[in-house]
N, C-alpha and C positions, 0 to 999 in steps of 0.2 A: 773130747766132744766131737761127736760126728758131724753136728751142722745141719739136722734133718732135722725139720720141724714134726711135732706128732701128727697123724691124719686129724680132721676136725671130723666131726658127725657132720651128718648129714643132715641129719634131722634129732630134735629134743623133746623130749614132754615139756608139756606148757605147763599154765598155772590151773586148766582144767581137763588135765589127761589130756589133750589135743597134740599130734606133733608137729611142732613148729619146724620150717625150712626158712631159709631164705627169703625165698619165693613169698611164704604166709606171713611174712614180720609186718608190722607196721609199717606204713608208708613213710620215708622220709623227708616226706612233706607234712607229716599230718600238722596241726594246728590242734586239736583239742585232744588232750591228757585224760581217757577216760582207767580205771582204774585197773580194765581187763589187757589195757594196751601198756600201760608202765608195765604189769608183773611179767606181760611174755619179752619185754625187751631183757626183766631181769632175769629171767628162766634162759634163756638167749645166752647171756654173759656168762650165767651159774653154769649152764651145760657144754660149753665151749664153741657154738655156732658162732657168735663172734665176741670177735676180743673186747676188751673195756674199752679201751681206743676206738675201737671201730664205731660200738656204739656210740662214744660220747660226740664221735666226728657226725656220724648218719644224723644222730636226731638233734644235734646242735644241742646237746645239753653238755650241763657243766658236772664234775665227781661229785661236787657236792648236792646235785639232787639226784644224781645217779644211786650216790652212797643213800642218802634219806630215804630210795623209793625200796632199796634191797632192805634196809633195817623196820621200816614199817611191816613190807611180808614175813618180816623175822620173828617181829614183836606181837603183830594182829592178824595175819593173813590179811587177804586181797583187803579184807576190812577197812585195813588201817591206811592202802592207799588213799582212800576218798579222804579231799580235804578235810572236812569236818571231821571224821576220826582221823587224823596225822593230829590235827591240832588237840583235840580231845587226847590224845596219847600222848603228845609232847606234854602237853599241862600235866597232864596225871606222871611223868618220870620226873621233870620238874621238884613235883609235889613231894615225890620221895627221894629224892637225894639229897 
């Protein structure tokens, strides 16, 4: 093993064609979870601007809504962020297992 980390991008496609940097992430400050701000922190992780670590440090969240916010974009797109559809989607996988 060389020891060399891989370059990271510089820049990702977000959750609407936009490319996200650094710079355009979410503040990590913000205070309110709108549903266009969870998917570019997960576009963020997915595309390698920053690590899982990083973000979970930045926005003071925990893996496990980290992991809930990636599997809702999995299951519904941006949709499924919005409270009301995470919970509408949890009851209906619920429903069928």
């Amino acid at each position: 093993m060389s020891g060399v980390e891989p370059a990271r991008p510089h820049e990702v496609m977000g959750p609407h064609g936009e490319m996200l940097t650094i710079a355009t992430l979410p503040s990590r400050t913000i205070s309110r979870w709108v549903p266009a701000r969870k998917a570019q922190v997960v576009y963020a992780v997915n595309g390698g601007l920053l690590s899982l670590d990083e973000a979970l440090v930045r926005y003071s969240i925990s893996l496990e809504e980290f992991i809930g916010w990636r599997r809702s974009i999995e299951q519904a797109g941006l949709h499924g962020l919005r409270v009301t559809q995470a919970q509408f989607y949890r009851s209906k996988r619920a429903k069928n297992s």
